[in-house]
N, C-alpha and C positions, 0 to 999 in steps of 0.2 A: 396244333392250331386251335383257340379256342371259336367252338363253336356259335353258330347264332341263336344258338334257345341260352349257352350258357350265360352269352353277354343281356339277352333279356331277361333272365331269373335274377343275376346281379342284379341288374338295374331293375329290377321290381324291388327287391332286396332292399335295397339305397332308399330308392321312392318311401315305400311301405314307412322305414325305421324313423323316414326324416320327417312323415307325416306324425307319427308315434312320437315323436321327440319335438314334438313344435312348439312345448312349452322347454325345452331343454335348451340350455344357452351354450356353446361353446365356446372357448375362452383361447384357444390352440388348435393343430391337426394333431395333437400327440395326446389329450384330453379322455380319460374314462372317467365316467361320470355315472354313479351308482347309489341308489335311492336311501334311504335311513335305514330301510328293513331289509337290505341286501339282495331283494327281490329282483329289480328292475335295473338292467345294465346299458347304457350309451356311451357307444365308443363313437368319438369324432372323426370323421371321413371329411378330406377337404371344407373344414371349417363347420360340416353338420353334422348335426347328432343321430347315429344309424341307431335304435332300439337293438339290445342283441336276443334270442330267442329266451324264453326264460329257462330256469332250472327245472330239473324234472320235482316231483313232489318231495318235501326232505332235504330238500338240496337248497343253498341261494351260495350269493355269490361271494366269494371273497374280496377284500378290499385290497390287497395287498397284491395280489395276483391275475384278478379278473377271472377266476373258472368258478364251476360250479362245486361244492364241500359239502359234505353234511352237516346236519344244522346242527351246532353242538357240540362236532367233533374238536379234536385240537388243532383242524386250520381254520374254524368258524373262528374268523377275528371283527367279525359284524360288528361286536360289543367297545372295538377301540375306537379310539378318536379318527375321526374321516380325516385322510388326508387328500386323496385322489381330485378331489372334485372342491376340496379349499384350498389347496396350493396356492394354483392359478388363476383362483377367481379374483378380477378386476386387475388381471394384467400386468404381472408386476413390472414384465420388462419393460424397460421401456424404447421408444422411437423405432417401432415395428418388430422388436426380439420376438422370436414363440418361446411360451415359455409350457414346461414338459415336469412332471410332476416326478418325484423318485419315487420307485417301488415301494419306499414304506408309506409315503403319503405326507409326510412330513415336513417336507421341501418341495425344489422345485431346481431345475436348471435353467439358463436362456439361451437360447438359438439368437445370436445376433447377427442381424446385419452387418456388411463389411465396414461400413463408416464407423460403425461404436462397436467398445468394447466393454470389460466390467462387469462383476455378477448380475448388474441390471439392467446391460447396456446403456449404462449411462453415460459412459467416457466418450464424446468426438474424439474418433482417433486423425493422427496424420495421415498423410500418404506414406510417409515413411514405415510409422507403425502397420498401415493396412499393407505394404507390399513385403515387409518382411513374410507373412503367412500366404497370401494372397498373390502369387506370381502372377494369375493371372488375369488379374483385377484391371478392368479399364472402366473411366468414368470421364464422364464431361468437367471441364473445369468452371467450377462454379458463377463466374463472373463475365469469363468471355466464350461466346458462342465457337469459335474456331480454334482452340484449345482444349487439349483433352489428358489426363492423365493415363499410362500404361505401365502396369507393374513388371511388364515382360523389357522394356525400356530399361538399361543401367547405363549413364554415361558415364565413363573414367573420366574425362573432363566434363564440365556442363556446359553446354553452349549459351553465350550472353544473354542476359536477357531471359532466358530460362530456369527450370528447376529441376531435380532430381526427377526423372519420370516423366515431365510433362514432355508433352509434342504437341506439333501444330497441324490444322491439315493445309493442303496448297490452296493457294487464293485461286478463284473463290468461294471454295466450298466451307462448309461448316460442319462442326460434330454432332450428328442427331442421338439422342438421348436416349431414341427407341431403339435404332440399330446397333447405338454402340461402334459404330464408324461414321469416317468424312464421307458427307452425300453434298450434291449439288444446292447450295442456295435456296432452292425454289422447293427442297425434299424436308427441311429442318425447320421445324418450329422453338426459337430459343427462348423461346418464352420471356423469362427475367434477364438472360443471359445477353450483353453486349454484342451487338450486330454490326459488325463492323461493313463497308462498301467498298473502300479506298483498301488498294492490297499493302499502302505503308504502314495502316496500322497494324496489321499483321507483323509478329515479333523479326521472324524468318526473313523481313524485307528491309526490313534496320541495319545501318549500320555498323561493323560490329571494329570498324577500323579507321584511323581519319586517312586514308588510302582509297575506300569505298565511295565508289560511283555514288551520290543520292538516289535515294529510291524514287526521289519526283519526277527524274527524265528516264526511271525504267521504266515506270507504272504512272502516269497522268491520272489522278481524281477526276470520274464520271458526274463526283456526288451533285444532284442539281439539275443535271442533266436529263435532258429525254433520250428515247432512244437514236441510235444513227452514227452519224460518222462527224468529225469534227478535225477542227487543226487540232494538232497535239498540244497539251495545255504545255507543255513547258520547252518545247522544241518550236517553239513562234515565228513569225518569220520565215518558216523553211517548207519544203517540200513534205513533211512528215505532218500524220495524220492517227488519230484513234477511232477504233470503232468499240460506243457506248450500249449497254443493255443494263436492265433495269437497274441502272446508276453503278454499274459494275466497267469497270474497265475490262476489255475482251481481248482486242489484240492492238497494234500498233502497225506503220506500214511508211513506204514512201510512195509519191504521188509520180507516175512516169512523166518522162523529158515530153514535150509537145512534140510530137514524130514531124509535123508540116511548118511549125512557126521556128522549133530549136530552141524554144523555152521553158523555162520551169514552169511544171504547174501545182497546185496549190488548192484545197477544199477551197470550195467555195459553192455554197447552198446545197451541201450534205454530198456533195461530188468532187471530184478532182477535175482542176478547169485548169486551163493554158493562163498564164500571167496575162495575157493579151483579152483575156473575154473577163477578166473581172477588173472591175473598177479602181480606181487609184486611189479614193476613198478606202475601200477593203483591201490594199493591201497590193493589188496589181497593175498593171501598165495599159491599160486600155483608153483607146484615144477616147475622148471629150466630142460629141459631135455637136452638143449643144452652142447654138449660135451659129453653124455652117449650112450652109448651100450643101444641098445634098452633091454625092460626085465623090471622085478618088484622090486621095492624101498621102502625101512621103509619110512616112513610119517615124515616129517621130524618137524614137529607140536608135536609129542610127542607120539600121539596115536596108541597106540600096536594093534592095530585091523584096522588102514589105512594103506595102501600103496600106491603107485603111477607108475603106468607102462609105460614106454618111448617107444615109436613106431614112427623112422623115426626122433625125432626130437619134436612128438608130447607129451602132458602129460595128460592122465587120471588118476583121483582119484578113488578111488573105497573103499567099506568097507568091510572087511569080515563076512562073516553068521554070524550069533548070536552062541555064543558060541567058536568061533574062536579067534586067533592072528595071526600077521602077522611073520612068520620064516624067519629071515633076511638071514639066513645062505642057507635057500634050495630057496629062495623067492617063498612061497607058504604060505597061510593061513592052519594051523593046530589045532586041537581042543587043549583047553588049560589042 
């Protein structure tokens, strides 16, 4: 186990050489950088330049090797052309390569990124070409947020709509850039990348057969929406209902039978209401008190055991007891 004096001798170390080297530029992490007279040696430590001790008296440094020589001997190669520290000045790789100087100083190799390849990295590769080497390569797919390439991925067949490698993640999340997996919506920042809300635009919800159910009575568009519950956008008409979040569709549902009236019920003002308490205007059966004498009413639906009583303007439904009908003549439930 390294000790605590030793990680703070390093780090004086570090400190001391990066203060030493503050006119020294480093161009790589792979970077020695050694002065005209061979005297003065910087070797690059994450991207700065550490000063190294110097040579003792007689001694400086070799260019080829980086240790200390005697001055004049036959590894004193001070007197050749520098290569170490001109390789790589001004970057040659390019689109973020490090680029690493060869032992003679002469050249230079490039560390590239997976996306390029090339002795400059200058070639955009494919997916193709990046997962030949790279099994384990995953990346966001450029264009849309909820799509992501994986090299670990090989279809024998491609799924429609799809490519070699790509996947989707499940609506509604999306591919975050920083973790490198599907996180929830609210965890991804897609920056440039297409955001989609609606789960049809997601590939995975397409159909892939003219057999295939539409994806618009699986998944109803939130987009527009505030949050809450709502009739289901394409199941109209019916007892079925969506609950919306930030313009996301969440889940889907049916709205229960009316347990006291024996009718459908149906959203109506972000709840599920009995057909008899919403208006015939919005889609339900509820009597009209406007114009009446307050007091009690045959059901005008049919049923010999409803009525409906006007108060002020207002309309209640109601059922009578079990065993009962509604007596239009006295407007009173009576046993049958």
């Amino acid at each position: 186990m390294v000790s605590q004096t030793s990680v703070v001798v390093l780090l004086f170390v570090v400190l001391v050489g990066a203060v030493a080297g503050e006119n020294v530029v480093c161009t790589s992490n792979f970077e020695r950088i050694l002065s005209d007279d061979c005297k003065t040696l910087h070797r690059c430590v994450w991207g700065k330049p550490v000063k190294m001790p110097d040579c003792s008296p007689g001694l400086i440094f070799s260019r080829q090797y980086g240790v200390c020589v005697y001055q004049g001997s036959e590894f004193d190669d001070c007197g050749s052309k520098k290569g170490t520290e001109d390789a790589c000045v001004g970057n040659p790789c390019k689109n973020g390569g490090g680029c690493k100087p060869t032992d003679d100083g002469k050249s230079f190799t490039c560390s590239c990124t997976a996306e390029y390849g090339g002795a400059s990295c200058e070639k955009a590769l494919t997916i193709e070409e990046i997962c030949r080497s790279r099994s384990y390569y995953r990346a966001a797919h450029p264009q849309y947020c909820q799509l992501y390439y994986d090299c670990s991925t090989k279809y024998t067949r491609v799924p429609t709509y799809f490519e070699q490698h790509m996947r989707e993640c499940r609506y509604p999340q999306l591919f975050s850039e920083k973790t490198l997996q599907c996180e929830n919506y609210t965890e991804v920042d897609c920056g440039n990348r297409t955001e989609y809300k609606s789960a049809c635009n997601y590939l995975s919800s397409r159909c892939g057969s003219s057999h295939c159910l539409p994806c618009s009575l699986r998944h109803p568009s939130c987009e527009g929406k505030e949050d809450g519950v709502y009739q289901h956008g394409y199941k109209t008409e019916s007892p079925w209902f969506m609950v919306c979040k930030d313009e996301r569709f969440v889940s889907d549902g049916l709205c229960p039978v009316d347990p006291i009236l024996r009718v459908e019920s149906r959203i109506y003002k972000g709840e599920c209401n009995s057909l008899y308490h919403i208006p015939k205007d919005q889609g339900g059966i509820m009597p009209d008190c406007s114009g009446l004498q307050d007091g009690n009413y045959k059901d005008e639906q049919g049923n010999s055991d409803v009525y409906y009583t006007c108060n002020r303007g207002e309309t209640l439904v109601s059922r009578c007891p079990a065993g009962h009908v509604f007596d239009e003549s006295e407007r009173v439930c009576r046993e049958e």
